[in-house]
MDTraj code that builds the backbone (N, CA, C; nanometers):
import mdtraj as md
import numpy as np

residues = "UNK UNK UNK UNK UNK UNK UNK UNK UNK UNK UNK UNK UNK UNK UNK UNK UNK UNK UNK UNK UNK UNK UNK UNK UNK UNK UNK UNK UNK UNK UNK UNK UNK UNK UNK UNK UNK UNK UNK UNK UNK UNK UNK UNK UNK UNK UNK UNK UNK UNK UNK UNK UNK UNK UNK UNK UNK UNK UNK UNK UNK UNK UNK UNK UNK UNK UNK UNK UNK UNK UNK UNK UNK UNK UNK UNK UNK UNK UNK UNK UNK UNK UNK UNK UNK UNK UNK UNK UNK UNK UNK UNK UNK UNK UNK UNK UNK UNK UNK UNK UNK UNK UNK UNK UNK UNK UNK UNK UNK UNK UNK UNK UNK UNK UNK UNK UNK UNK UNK UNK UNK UNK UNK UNK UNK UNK UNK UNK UNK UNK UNK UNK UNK UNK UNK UNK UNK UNK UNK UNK UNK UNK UNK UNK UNK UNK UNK UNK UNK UNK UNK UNK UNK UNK UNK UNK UNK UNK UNK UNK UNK UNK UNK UNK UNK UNK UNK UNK UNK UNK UNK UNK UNK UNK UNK UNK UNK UNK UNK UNK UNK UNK UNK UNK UNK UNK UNK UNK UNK UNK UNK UNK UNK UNK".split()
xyz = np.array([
    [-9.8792, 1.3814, -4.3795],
    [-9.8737, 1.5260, -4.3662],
    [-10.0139, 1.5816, -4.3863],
    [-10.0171, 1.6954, -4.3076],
    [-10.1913, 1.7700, -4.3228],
    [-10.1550, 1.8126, -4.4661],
    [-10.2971, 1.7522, -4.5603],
    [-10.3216, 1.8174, -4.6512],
    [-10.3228, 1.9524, -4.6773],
    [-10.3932, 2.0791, -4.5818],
    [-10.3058, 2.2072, -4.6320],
    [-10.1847, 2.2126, -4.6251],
    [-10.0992, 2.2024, -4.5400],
    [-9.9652, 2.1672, -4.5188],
    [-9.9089, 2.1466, -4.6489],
    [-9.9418, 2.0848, -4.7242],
    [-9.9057, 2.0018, -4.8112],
    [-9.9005, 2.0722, -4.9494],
    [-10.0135, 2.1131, -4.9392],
    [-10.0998, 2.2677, -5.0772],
    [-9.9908, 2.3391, -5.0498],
    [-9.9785, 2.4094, -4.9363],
    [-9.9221, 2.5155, -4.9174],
    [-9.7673, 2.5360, -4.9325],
    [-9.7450, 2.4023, -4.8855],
    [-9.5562, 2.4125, -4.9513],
    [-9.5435, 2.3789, -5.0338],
    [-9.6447, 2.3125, -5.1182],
    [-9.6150, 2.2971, -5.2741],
    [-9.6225, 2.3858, -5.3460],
    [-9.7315, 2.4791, -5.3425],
    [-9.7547, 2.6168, -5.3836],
    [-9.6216, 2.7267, -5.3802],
    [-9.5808, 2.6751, -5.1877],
    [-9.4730, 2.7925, -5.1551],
    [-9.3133, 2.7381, -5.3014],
    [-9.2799, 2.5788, -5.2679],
    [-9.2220, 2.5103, -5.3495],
    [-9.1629, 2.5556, -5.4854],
    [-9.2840, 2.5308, -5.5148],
    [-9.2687, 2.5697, -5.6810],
    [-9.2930, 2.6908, -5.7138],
    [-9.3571, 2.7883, -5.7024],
    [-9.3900, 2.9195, -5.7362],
    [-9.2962, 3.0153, -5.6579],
    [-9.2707, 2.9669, -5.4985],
    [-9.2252, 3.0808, -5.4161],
    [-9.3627, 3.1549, -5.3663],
    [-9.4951, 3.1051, -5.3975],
    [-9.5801, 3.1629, -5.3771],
    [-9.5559, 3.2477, -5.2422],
    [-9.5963, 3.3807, -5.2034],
    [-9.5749, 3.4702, -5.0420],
    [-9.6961, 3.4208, -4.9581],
    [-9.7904, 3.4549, -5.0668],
    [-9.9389, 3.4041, -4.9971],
    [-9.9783, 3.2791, -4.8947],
    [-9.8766, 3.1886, -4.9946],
    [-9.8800, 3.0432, -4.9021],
    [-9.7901, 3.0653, -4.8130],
    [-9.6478, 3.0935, -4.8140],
    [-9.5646, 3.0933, -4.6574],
    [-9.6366, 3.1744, -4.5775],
    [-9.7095, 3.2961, -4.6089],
    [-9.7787, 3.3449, -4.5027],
    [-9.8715, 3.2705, -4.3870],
    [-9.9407, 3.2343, -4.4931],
    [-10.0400, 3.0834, -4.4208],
    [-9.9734, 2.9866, -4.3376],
    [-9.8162, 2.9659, -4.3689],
    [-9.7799, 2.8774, -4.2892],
    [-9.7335, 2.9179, -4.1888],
    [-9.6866, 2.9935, -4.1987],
    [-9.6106, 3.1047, -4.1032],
    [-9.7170, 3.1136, -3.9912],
    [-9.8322, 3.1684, -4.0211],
    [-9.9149, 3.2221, -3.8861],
    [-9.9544, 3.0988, -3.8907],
    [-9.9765, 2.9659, -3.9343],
    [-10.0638, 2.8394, -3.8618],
    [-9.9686, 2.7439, -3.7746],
    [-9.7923, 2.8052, -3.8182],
    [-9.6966, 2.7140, -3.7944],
    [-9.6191, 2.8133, -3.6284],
    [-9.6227, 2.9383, -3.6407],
    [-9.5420, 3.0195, -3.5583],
    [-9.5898, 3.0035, -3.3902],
    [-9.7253, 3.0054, -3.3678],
    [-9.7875, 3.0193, -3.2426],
    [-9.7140, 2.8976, -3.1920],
    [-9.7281, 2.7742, -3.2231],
    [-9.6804, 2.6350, -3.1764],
    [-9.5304, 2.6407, -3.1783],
    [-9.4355, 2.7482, -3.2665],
    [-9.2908, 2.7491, -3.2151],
    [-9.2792, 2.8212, -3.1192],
    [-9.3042, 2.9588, -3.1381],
    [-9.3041, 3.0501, -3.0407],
    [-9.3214, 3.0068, -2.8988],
    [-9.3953, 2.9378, -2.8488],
    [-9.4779, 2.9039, -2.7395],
    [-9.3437, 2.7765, -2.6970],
    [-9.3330, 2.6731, -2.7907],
    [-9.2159, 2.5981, -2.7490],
    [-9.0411, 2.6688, -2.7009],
    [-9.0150, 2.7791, -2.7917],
    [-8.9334, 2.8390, -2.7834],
    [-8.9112, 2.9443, -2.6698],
    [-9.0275, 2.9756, -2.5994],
    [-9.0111, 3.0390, -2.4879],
    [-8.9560, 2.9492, -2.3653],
    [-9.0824, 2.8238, -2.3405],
    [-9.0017, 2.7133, -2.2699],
    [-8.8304, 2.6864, -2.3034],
    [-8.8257, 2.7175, -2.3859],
    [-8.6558, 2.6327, -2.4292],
    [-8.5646, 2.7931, -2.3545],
    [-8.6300, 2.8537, -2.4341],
    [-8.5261, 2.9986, -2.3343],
    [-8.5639, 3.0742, -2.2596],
    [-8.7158, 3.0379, -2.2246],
    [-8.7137, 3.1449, -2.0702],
    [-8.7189, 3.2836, -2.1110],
    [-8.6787, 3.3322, -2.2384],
    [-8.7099, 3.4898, -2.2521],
    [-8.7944, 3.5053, -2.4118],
    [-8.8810, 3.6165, -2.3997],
    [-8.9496, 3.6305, -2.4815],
    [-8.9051, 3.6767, -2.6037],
    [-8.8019, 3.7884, -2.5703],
    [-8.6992, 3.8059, -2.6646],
    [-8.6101, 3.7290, -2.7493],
    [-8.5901, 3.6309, -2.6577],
    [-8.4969, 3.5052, -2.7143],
    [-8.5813, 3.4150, -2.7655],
    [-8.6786, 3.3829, -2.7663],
    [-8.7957, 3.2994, -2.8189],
    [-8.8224, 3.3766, -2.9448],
    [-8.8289, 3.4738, -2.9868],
    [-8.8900, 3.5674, -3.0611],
    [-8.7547, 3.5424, -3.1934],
    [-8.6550, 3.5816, -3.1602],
    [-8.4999, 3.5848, -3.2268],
    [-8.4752, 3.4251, -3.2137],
    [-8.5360, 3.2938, -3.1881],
    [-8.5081, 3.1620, -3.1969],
    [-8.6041, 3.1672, -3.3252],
    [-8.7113, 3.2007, -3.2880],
    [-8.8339, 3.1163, -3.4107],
    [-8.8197, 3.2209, -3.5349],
    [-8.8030, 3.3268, -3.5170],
    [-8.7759, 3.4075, -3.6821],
    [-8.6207, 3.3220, -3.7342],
    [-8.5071, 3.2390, -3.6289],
    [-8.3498, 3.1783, -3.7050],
    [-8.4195, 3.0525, -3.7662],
    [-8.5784, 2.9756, -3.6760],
    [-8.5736, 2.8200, -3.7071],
    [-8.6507, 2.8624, -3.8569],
    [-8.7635, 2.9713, -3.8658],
    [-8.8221, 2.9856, -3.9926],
    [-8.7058, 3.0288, -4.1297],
    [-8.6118, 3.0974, -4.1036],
    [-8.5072, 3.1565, -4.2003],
    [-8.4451, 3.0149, -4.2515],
    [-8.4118, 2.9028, -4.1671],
    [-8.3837, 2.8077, -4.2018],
    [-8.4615, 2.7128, -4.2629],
    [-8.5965, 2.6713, -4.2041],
    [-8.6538, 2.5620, -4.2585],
    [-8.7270, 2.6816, -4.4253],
    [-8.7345, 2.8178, -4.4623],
    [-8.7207, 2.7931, -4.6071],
    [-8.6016, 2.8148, -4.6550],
    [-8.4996, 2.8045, -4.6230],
    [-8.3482, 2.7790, -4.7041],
    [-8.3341, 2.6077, -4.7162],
    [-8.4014, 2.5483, -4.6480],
    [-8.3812, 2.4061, -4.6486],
    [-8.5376, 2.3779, -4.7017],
    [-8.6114, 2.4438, -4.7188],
    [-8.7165, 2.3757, -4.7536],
    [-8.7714, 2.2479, -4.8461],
    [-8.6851, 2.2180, -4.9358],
    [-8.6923, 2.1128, -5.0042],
    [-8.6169, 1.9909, -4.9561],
    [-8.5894, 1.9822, -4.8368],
    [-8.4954, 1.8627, -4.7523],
    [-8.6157, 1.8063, -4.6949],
    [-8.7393, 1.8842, -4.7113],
    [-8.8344, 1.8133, -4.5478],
    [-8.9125, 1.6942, -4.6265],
    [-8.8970, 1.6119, -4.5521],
    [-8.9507, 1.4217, -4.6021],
    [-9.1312, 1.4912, -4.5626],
    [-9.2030, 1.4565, -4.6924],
    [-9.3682, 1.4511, -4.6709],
    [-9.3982, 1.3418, -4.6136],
    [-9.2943, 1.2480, -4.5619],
    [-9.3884, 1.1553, -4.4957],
    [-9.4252, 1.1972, -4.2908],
    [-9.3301, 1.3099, -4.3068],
    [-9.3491, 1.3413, -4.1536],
    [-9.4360, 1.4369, -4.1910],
    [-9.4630, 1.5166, -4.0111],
    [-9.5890, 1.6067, -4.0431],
    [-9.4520, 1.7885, -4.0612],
    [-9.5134, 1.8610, -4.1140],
    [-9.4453, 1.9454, -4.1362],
    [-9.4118, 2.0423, -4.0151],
    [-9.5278, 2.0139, -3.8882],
    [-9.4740, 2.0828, -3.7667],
    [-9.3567, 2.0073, -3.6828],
    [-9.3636, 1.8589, -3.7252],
    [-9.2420, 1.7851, -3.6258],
    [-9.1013, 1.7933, -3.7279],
    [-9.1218, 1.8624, -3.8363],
    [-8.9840, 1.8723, -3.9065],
    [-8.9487, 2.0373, -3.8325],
    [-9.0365, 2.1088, -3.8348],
    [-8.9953, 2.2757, -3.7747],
    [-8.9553, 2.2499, -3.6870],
    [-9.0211, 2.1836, -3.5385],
    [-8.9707, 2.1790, -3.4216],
    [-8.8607, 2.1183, -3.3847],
    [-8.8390, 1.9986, -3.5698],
    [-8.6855, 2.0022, -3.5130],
    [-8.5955, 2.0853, -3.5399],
    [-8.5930, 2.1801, -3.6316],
    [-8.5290, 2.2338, -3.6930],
    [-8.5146, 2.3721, -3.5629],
    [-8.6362, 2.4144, -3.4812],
    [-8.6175, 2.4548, -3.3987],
    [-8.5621, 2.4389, -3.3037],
    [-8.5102, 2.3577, -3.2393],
    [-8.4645, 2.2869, -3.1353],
    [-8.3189, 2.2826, -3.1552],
    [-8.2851, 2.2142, -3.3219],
    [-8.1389, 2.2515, -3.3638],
    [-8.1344, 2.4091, -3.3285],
    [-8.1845, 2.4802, -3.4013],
    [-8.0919, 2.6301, -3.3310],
    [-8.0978, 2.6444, -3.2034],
    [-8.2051, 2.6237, -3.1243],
    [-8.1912, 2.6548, -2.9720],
    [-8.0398, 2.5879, -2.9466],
    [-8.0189, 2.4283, -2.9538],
    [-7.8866, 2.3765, -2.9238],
    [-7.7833, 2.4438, -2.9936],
    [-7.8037, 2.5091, -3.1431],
    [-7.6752, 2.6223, -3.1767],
    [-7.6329, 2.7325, -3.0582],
    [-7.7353, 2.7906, -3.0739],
    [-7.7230, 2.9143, -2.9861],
    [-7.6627, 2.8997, -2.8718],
    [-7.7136, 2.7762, -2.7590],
    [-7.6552, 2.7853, -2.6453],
    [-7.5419, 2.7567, -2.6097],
    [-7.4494, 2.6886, -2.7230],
    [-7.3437, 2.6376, -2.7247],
    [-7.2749, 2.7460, -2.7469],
    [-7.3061, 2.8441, -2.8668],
    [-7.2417, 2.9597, -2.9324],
    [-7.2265, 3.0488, -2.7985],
    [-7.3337, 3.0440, -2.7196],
    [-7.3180, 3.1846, -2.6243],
    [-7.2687, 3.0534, -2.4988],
    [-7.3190, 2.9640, -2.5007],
    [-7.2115, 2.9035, -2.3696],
    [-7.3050, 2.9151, -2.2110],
    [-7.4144, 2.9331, -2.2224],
    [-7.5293, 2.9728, -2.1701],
    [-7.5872, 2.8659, -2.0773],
    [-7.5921, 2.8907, -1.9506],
    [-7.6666, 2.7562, -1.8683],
    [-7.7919, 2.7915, -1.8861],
    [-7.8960, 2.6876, -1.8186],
    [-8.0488, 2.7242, -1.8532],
    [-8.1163, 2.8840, -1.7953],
    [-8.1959, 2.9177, -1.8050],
    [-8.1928, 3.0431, -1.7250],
    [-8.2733, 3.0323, -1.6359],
    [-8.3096, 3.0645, -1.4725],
    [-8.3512, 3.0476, -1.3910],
    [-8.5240, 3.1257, -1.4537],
    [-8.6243, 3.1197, -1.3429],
    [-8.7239, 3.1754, -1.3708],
    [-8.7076, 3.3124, -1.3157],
    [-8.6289, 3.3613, -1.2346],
    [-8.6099, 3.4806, -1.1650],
    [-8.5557, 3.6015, -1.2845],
    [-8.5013, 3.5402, -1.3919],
    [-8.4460, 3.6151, -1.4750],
    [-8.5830, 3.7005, -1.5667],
    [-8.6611, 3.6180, -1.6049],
    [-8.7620, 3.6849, -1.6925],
    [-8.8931, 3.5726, -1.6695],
    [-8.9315, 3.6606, -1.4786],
    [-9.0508, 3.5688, -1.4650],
    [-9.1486, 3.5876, -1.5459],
    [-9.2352, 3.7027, -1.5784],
    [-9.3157, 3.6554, -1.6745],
    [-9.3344, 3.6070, -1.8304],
    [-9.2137, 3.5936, -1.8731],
    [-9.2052, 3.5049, -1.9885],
    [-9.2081, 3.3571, -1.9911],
    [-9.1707, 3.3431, -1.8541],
    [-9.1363, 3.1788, -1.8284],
    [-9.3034, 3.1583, -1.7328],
    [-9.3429, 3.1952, -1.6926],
    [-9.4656, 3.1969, -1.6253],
    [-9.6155, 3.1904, -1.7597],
    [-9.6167, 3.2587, -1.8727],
    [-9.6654, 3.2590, -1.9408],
    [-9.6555, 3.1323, -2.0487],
    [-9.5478, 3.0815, -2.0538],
    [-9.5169, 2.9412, -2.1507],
    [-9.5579, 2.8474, -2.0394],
    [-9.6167, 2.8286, -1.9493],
    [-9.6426, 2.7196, -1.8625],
    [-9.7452, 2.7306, -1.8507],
    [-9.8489, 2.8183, -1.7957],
    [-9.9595, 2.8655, -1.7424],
    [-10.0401, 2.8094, -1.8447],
    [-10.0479, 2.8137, -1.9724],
    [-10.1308, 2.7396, -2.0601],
    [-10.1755, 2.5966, -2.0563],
    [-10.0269, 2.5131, -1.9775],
    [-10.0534, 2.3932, -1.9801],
    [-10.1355, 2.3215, -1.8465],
    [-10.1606, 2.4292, -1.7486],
    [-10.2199, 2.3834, -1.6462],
    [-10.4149, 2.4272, -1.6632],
    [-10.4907, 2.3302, -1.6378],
    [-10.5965, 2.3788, -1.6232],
    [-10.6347, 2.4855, -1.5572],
    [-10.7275, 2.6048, -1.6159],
    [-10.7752, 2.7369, -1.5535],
    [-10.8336, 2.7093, -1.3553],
    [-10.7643, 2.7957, -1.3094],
    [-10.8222, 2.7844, -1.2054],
    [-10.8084, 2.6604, -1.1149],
    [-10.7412, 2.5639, -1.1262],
    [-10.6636, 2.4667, -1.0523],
    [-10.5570, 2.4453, -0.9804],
    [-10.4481, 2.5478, -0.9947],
    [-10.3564, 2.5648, -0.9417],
    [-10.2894, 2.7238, -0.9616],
    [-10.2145, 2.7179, -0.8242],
    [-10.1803, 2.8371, -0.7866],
    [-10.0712, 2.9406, -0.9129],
    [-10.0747, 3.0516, -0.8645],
    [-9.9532, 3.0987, -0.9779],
    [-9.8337, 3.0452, -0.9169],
    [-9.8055, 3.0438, -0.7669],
    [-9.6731, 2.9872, -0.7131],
    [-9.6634, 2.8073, -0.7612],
    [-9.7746, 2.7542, -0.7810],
    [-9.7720, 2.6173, -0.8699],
    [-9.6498, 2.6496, -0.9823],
    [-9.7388, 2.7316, -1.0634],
    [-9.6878, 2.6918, -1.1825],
    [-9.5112, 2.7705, -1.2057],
    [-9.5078, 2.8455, -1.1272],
    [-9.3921, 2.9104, -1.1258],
    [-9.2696, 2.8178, -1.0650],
    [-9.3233, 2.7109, -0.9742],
    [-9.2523, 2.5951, -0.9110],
    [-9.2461, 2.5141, -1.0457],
    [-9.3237, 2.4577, -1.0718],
    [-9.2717, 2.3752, -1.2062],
    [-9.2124, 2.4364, -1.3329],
    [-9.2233, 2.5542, -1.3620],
    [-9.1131, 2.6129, -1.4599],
    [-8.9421, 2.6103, -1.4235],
    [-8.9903, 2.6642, -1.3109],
    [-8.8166, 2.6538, -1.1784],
    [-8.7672, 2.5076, -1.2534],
    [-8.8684, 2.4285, -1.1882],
    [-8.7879, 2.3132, -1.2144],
    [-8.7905, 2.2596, -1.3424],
    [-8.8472, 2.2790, -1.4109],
    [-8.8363, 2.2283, -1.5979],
    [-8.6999, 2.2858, -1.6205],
    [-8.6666, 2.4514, -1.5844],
    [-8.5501, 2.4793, -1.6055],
    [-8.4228, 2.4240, -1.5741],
    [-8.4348, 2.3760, -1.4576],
    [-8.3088, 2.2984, -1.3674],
    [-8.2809, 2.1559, -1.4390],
    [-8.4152, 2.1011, -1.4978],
    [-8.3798, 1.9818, -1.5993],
    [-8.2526, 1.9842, -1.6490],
    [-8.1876, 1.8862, -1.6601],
    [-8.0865, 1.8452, -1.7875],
    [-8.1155, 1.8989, -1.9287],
    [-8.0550, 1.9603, -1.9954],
    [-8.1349, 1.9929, -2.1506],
    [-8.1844, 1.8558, -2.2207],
    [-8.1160, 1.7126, -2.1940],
    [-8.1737, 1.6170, -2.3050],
    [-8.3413, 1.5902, -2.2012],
    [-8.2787, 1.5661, -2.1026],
    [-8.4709, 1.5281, -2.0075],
    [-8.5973, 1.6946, -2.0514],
    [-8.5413, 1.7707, -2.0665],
    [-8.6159, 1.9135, -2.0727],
    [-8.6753, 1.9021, -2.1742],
    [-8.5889, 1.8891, -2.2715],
    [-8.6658, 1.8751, -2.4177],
    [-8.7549, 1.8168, -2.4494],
    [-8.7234, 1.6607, -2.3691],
    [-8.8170, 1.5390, -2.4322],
    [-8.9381, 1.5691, -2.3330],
    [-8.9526, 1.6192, -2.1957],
    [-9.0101, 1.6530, -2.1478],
    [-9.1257, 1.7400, -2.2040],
    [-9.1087, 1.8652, -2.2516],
    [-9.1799, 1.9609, -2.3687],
    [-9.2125, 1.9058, -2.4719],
    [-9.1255, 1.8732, -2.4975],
    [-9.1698, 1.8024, -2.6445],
    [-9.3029, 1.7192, -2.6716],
    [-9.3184, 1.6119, -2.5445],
    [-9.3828, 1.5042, -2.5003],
    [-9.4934, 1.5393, -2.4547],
    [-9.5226, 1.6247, -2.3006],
    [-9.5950, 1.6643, -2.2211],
    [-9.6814, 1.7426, -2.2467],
    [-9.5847, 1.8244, -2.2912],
    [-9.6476, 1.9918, -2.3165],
    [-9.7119, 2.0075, -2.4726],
    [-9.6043, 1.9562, -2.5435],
    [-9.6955, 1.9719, -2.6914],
    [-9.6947, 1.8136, -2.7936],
    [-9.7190, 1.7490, -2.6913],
    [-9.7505, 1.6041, -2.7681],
    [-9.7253, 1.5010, -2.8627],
    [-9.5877, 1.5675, -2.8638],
    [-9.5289, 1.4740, -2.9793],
    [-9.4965, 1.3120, -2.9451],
    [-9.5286, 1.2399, -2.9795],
    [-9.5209, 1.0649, -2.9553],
    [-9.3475, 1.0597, -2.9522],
    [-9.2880, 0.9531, -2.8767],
    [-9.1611, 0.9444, -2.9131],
    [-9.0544, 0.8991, -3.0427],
    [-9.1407, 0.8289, -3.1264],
    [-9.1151, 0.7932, -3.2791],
    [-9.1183, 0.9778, -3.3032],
    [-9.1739, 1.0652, -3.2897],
    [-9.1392, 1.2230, -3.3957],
    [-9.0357, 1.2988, -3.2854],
    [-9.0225, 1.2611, -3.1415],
    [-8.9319, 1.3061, -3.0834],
    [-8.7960, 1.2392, -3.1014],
    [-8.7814, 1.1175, -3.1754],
    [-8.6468, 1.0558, -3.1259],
    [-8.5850, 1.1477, -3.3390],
    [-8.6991, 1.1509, -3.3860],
    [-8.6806, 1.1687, -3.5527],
    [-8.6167, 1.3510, -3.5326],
    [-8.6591, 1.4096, -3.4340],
    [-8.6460, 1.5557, -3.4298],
    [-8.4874, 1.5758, -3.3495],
    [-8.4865, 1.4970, -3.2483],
    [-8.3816, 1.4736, -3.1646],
    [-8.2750, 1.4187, -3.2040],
    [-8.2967, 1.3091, -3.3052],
    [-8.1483, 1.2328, -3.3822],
    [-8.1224, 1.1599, -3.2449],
    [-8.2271, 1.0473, -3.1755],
    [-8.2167, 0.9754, -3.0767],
    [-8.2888, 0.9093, -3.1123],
    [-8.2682, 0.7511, -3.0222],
    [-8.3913, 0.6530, -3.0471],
    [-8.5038, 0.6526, -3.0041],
    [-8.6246, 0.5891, -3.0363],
    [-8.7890, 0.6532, -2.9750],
    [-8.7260, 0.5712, -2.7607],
    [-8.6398, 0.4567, -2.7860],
    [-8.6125, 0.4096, -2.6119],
    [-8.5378, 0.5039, -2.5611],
    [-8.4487, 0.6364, -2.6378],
    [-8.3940, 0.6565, -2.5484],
    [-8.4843, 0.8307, -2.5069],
    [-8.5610, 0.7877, -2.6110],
    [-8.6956, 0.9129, -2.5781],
    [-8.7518, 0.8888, -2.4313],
    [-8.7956, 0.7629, -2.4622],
    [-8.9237, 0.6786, -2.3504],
    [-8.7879, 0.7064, -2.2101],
    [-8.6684, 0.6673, -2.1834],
    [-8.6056, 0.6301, -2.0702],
    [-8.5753, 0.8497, -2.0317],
    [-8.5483, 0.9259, -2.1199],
    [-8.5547, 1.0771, -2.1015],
    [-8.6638, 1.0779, -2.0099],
    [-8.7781, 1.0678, -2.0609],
    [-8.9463, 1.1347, -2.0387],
    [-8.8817, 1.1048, -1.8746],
    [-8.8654, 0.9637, -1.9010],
    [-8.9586, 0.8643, -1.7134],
    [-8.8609, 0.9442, -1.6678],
    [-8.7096, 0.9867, -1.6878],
    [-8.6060, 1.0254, -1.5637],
    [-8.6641, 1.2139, -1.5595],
    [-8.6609, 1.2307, -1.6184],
    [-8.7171, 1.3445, -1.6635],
    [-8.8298, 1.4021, -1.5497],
    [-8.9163, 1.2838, -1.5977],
    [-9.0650, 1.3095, -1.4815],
    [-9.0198, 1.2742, -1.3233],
    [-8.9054, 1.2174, -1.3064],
    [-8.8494, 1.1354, -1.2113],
    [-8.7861, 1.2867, -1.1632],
    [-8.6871, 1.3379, -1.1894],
    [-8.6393, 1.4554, -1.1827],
    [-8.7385, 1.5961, -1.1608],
    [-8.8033, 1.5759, -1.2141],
    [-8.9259, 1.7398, -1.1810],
    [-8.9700, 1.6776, -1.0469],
    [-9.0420, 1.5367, -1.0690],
    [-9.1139, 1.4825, -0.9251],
    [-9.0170, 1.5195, -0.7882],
    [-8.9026, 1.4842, -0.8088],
    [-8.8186, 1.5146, -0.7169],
    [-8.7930, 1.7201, -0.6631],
    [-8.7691, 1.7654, -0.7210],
    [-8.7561, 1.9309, -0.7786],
    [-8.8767, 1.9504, -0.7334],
    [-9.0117, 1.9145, -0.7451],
    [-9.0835, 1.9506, -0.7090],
    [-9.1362, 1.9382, -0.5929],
    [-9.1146, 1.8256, -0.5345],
    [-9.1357, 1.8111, -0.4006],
    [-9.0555, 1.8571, -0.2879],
    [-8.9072, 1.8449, -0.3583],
    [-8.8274, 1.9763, -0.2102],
    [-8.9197, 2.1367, -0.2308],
    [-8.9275, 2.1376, -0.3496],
    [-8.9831, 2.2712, -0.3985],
    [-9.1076, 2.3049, -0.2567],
    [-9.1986, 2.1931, -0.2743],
    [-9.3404, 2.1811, -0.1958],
    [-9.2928, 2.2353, -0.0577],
    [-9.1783, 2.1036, -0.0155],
    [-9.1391, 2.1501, 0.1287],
    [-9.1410, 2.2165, 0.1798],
    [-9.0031, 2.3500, 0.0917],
    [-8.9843, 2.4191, 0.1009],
    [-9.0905, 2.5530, 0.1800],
    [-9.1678, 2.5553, 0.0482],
    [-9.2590, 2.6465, 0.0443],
    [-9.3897, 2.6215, 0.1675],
    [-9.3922, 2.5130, 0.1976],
    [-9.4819, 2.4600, 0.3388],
    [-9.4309, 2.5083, 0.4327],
    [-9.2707, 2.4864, 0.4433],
    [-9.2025, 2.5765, 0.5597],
    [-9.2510, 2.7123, 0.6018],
    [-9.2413, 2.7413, 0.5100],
    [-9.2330, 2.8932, 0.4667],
    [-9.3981, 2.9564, 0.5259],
    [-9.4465, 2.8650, 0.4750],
    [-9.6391, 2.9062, 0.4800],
    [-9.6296, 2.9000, 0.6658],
    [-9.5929, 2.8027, 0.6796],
    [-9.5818, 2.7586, 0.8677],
    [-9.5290, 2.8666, 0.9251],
    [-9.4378, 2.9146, 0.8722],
    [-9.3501, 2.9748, 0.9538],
    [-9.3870, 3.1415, 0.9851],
    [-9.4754, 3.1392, 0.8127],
    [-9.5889, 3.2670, 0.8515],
    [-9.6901, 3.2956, 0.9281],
    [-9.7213, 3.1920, 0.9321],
    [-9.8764, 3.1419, 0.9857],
    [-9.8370, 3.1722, 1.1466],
    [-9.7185, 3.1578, 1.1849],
    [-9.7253, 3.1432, 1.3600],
    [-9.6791, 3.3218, 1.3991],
])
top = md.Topology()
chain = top.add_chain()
for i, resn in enumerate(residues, 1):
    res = top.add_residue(resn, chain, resSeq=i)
    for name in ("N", "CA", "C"):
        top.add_atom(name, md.element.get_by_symbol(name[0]), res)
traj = md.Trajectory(xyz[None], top)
C-alpha cells in the first residue's frame, strides 16, 4: 500500500481524523469518478455511484486488507454498487445517444491528443457500452485504468484466468463492434462524397 495511503487511514482509523479523509477523498475521487462515468454513461449517475462507493468504503473501513493498494479495494467496492444499482433499477447498459457528452468525456482522455477523430472515440464508447457487463468491466478496469489481472480478479471475486480470457473476448468483441462500426460509417462518408 502507498505509504500516504497508509498515514492517512490510520490517522482517518483511529482518530476519525476529517483532515485525513479529506486527503483521501480528493487523491482517491478523480480515479472513481472517471471510472464510474464509463460504468454509467451519465454524469449524474457517476456522481450518485462514487459519493454510495465512498459512504461505504468508510462504514467498512476497517475490512480493507493493507496488503492491497487502497485504490484497488475502492474500485472494488465501486463496482459492487454499480452491480447493486443496476440490478435494483433493472437497467440495460445505456447507449451513447443518451448522454453523449458524458460518455464522450470518460473516453476522450484515453486516446492520445489529436490522433483520432471525435467520431473515433464516440465509436468506441458505442461499443464499450454494447460489451457484456463481465467483458466491460475487465475491459476498463485493465485498459483504461491499469489494473493487472491478480487486482482485477481480487475486485471482481473472479480468477486472475478468468480475467485474462474476459480482456481477450472483450478486445475480440469491441474489435468486432468496431469494425462494422468503421464500415458503416465509410458507407456513409461514400455515399456523401458522390
Amino acid at each position: 500500500m502507498d505509504k500516504d495511503d497508509e498515514l492517512l487511514l490510520e490517522s482517518f482509523s483511529r482518530r476519525r481524523d476529517e483532515a485525513s479523509f479529506r486527503r483521501l477523498y480528493r487523491r482517491h475521487t478523480p480515479m472513481m469518478f472517471a471510472l464510474a462515468v464509463r460504468l454509467c454513461g451519465s454524469r449524474t449517475e457517476a456522481e450518485e455511484l462514487t459519493q454510495e462507493a465512498w459512504v461505504r468504503a468508510v462504514e467498512r473501513h476497517a475490512t480493507f486488507d493493507r496488503r492491497s493498494r487502497y485504490s484497488t479495494w475502492l474500485t472494488g467496492i465501486l463496482i459492487n454498487c454499480f452491480r447493486e444499482a443496476a440490478r435494483r433499477h433493472a437497467k440495460a447498459p445505456r447507449s451513447l445517444d443518451d448522454n453523449a457528452e458524458a460518455a464522450l468525456g470518460s473516453v476522450v482522455t484515453a486516446f492520445p491528443a489529436g490522433r483520432h477523430s471525435t467520431a473515433d472515440v464516440i465509436d468506441v464508447e458505442r461499443a464499450l457500452s454494447n460489451l457484456p457487463e463481465g467483458y466491460r468491466e475487465v475491459v476498463l478496469l485493465h485498459d483504461l485504468n491499469g489494473y493487472t489481472h491478480q487486482e482485477i480478479a481480487n475486485m471482481l471475486e473472479i480468477q486472475p484466468g478468468t480475467s485474462k480470457s474476459q480482456l481477450k473476448r472483450g478486445r475480440a468483441r469491441l474489435r468486432e463492434l468496431l469494425t462494422t462500426t468503421g464500415t458503416r460509417r465509410a458507407g456513409r462518408d461514400e455515399r456523401g462524397a458522390s
